[in-house]
Structures are given as C-alpha cells and as structure tokens.
C-alpha positions in Angstrom: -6.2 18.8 -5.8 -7.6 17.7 -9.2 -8.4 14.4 -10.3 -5.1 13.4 -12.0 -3.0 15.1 -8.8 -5.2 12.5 -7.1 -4.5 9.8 -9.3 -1.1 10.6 -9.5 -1.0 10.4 -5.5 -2.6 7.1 -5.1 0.1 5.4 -7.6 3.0 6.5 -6.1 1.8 5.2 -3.1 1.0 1.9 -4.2 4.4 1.6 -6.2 5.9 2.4 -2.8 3.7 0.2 -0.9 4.6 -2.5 -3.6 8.6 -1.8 -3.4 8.6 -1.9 0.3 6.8 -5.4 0.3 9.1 -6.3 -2.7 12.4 -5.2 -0.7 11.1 -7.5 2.3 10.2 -10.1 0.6 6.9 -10.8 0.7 4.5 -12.2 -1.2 1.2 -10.1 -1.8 -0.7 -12.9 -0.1 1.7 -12.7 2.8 1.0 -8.7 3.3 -2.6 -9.1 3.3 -2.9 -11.9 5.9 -0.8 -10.2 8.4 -2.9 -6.9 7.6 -5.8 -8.6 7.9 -7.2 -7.8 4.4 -8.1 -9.7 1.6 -5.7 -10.7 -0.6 -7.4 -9.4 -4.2 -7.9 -6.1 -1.8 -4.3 -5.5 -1.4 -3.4 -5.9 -5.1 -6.0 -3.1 -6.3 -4.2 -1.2 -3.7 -0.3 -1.9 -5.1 -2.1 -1.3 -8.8 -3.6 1.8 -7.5 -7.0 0.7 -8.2 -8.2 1.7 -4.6 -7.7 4.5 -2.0 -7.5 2.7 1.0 -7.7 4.5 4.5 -5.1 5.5 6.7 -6.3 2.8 9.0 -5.3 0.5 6.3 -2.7 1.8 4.9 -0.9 1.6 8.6 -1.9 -2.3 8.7 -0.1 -2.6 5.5 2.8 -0.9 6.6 3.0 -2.6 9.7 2.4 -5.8 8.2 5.3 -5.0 5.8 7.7 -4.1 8.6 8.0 -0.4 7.6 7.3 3.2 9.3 4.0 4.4 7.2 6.2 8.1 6.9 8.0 5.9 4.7 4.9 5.5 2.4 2.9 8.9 3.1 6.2 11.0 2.5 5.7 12.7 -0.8 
C-alpha cells in the first residue's frame, strides 16, 4: 500500500467515524469520554490526522453505539 492508499484509508475512516457520531448525535467531547480518550485525540482522528489502533478504534465505535465492521468495511 503506498503512502496516499494509506492516507486515503485513514480519511475515509475518520469521515465514517465522524458521520456515525454525527448520525447519533454526539458531540466530539461526548465520544471521547465514553472511549476513554482525550478529547483533542479524538478530533485528529475524525480529521484523519492520526492512525489510531484497532483497540481504539473499537472504543470509539463502541462509545458511538456502532458495530466497528461498520467503520473498517472498505
């Protein structure tokens, strides 16, 4: 995978992370509290400034009330 498949990869990922939350209703503050993550964290991860784990990115699902296939599905 090259860097820009890479890049490409984290943002849609984030943009789904960021719709889910949106669809739910939560507030970026809201996501990271329940994940257990700090809150300026979590929004580099809906920009697609950082690659977070798949540890994290099931808190974040989880904390957003969604199925992480649901995010990873590509």
């Amino acid at each position: 995978m090259s860097i820009s498949d890479d890049k490409k990869l984290t943002l849609e990922i984030a943009s789904k992370i960021k719709l889910s939350r949106l669809k739910n209703n939560l507030k970026q503050s809201d996501v990271a509290e329940k994940a257990g993550l700090n809150t300026n964290y979590y929004a580099k991860v809906e920009r697609g400034e950082a690659k977070p784990s798949v540890v994290t990115i099931t808190k974040i699902c989880k904390a957003i009330g969604i199925r992480s296939s649901e995010i990873l599905s590509v």
